[in-house]
TORDREN-533663 format. One line per 3 residues: for each residue x, y, z of C-alpha. Coordinates in steps of 0.5 Angstrom, whole numbers, plus 2048, in hexadecimal, padded with zeros to 3 digits. Layout:
BEGIN
X Y Z ~ ... .
This chain:
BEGIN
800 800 800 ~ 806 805 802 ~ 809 803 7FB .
802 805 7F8 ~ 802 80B 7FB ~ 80A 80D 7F9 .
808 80B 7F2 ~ 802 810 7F2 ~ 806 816 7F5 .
80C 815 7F0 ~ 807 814 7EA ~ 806 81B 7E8 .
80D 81D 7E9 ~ 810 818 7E4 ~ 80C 819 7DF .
80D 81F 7DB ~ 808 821 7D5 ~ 80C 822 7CE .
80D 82B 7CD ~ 80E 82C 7C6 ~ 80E 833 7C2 .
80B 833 7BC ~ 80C 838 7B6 ~ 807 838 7B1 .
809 83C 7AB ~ 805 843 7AA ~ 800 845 7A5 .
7FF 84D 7A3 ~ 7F9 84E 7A7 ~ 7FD 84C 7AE .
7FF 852 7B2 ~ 803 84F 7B8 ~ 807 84A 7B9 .
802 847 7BF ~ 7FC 848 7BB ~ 7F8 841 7B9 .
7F6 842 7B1 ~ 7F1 844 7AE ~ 7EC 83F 7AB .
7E7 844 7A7 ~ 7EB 844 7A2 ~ 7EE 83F 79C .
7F6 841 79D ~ 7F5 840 7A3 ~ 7F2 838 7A2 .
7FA 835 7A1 ~ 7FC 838 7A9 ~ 7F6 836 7AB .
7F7 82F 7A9 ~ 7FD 82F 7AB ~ 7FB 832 7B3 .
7F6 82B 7B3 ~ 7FC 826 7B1 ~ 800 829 7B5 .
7FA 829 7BB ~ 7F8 822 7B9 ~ 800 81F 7B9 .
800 823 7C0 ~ 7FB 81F 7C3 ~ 7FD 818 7C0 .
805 819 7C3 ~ 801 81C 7CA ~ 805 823 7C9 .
803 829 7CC ~ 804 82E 7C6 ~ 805 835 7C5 .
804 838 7BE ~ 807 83E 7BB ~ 805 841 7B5 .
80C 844 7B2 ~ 80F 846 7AB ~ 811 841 7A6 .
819 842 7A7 ~ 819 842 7AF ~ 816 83B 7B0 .
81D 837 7AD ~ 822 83C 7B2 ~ 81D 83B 7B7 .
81C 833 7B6 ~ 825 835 7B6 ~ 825 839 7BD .
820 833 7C1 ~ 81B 83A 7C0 ~ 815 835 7BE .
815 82E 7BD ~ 811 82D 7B8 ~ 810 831 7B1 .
80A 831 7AC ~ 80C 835 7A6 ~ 80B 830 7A0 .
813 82E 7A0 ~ 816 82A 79B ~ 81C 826 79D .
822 828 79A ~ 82A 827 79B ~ 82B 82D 79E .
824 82E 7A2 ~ 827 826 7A5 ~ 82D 82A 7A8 .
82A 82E 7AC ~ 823 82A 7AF ~ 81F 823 7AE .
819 822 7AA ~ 812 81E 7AB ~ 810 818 7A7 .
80D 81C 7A0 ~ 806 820 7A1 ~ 804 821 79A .
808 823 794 ~ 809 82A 792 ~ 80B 82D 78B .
80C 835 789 ~ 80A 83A 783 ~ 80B 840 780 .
805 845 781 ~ 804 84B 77E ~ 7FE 850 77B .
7FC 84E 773 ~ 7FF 855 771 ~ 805 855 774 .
807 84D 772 ~ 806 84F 76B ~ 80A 855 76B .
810 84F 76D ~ 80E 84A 769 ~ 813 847 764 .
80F 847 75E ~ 807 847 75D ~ 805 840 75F .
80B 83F 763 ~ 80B 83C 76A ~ 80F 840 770 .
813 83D 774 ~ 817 83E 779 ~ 81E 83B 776 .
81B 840 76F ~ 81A 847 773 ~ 81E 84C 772 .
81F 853 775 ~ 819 853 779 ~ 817 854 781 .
815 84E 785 ~ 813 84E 78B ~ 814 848 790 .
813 846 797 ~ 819 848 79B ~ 81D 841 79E .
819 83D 79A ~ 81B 838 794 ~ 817 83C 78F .
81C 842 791 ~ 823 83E 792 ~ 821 83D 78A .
820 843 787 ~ 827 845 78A ~ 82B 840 786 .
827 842 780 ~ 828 84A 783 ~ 82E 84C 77E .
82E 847 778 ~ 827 849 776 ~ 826 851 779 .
822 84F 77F ~ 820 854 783 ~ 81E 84F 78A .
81A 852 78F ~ 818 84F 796 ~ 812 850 79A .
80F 84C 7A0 ~ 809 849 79F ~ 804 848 798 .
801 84E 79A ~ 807 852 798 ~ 808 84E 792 .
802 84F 78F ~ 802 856 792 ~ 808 858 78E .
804 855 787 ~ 7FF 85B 789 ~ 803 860 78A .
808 85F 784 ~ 80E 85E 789 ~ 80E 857 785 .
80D 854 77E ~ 80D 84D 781 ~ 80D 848 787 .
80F 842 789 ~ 80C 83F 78D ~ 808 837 790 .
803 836 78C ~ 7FE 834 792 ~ 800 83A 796 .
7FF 83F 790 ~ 7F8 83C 78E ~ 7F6 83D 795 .
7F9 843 795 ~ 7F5 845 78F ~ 7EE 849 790 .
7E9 846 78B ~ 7E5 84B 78C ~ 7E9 851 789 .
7E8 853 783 ~ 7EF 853 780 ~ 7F4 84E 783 .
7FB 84C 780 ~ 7FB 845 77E ~ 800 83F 77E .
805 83F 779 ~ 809 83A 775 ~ 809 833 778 .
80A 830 77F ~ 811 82F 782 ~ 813 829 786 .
81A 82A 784 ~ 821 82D 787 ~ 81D 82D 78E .
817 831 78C ~ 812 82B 78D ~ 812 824 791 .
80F 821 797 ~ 80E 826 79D ~ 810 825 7A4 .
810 827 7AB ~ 817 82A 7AE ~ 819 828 7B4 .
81F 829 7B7 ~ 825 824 7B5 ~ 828 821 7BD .
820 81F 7BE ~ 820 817 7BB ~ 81A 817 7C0 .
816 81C 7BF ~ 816 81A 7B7 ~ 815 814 7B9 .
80E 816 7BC ~ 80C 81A 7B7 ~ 80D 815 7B2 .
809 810 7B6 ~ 804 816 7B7 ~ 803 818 7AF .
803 80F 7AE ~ 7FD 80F 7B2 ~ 7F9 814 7AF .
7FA 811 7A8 ~ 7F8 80B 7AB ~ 7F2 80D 7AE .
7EF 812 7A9 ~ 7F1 818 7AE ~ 7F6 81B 7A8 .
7F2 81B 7A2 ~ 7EB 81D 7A6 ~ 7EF 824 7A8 .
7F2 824 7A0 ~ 7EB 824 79E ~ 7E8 828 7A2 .
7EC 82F 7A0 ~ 7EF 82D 799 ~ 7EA 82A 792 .
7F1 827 790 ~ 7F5 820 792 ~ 7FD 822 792 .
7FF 81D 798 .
């Protein structure tokens, strides 16, 4: 009986609940970097998607998880620092990513497109009836997120092809640029640009040229972790399986988004 009650009283002290900061990549709209997403609006339905598997990963590893909502290009040097243990931005898995954090099984595959108003794609086009693409621009501004692929790529082409490269934090910035003519084209994920697209405006600009999955610019996409947590990978893994196998995964895709890229 003695030994029963020790037991009860060392039982609260010897279990600690898993803490874990997690970053979930901001959309145009969030303002602080505190401040749960928005859900009224399409260009927000990528954050939100991600806040809910990561909520739902949360609650099958039994972790007590605080969210943030930061801009793209901190959430890598914050996995770095041990600022946040998990990062949510529509990561693709590269060499030089892999030197710095850890990656989650895939979630779902990404690829990337120009966008750019009809007038001003024209303007660039090689001929008539031909096809821009972003090996054949020339002399051109093109704006892309700062720290993301998309823009890593655009500086190797930089100076060959007479590229103007801009960065801007979000989507929003993006496709702002566009409007205000600060930029002929973006470069851009195709999911997160059809999100960030408003369907109701009467001119938006539109995808131009083909899909890109090479040098980088799609592929599978995953969660960062930080590279020294074996453990940790290892229950995020065991947590996304779990979702697979049960239907949890492909309920919260269907509910945001009309298309299947996992």
């Amino acid at each position: 009986m003695n030994a029963l009650r020790c037991a009860a009283l060392l039982w609260p002290a010897s279990v600690v609940a898993l803490e874990l900061q997690v970053a979930i990549a901001r959309s145009g709209q969030h303002k602080l970097p505190a401040e749960a997403p928005a859900r009224s609006s399409r260009e927000t339905l990528l954050a939100d998607f991600n806040l809910a598997l990561a909520r739902e990963a949360c609650r099958r590893m039994a972790a007590r998880c605080v969210f943030w909502y930061p801009d793209f290009a901190e959430i890598i040097p914050g996995i770095e620092s041990k600022r946040f243990h998990l990062g949510f931005g529509s990561y693709l898995r590269t060499p030089e990513r892999e030197a710095r954090v850890a990656f989650s099984d895939s979630l779902w595959r990404s690829s990337s497109r120009l966008l750019a108003f009809a007038p001003v794609a024209a303007r660039f086009a090689p001929s008539p009836a031909g096809e821009i693409t972003v090996q054949t621009l020339r002399n051109a501004r093109v704006v892309s997120i700062t720290s993301s692929q998309q823009h890593a790529y655009l500086q190797r082409l930089a100076r060959a092809q007479g590229l103007e490269v801009l960065g801007a934090a979000t989507m929003r910035d993006c496709l702002a640029a566009l409007r205000q003519e600060q930029a002929d084209f973006a470069l851009l994920t195709v999911l997160g640009a059809y999100l960030a697209l408003d369907p109701a405006a009467s001119n938006t600009p539109t995808f131009v040229g083909p899909a890109l999955v090479d040098h980088d610019l799609g592929g599978s996409v995953h969660i960062a972790l930080p590279r020294d947590d074996e453990k940790l990978r290892r229950a995020v893994n065991k947590a996304l399986a779990e979702m697979r196998r049960d239907g949890s995964y492909q309920r919260l895709w269907r509910q945001r988004f009309p298309f299947d890229f996992y």
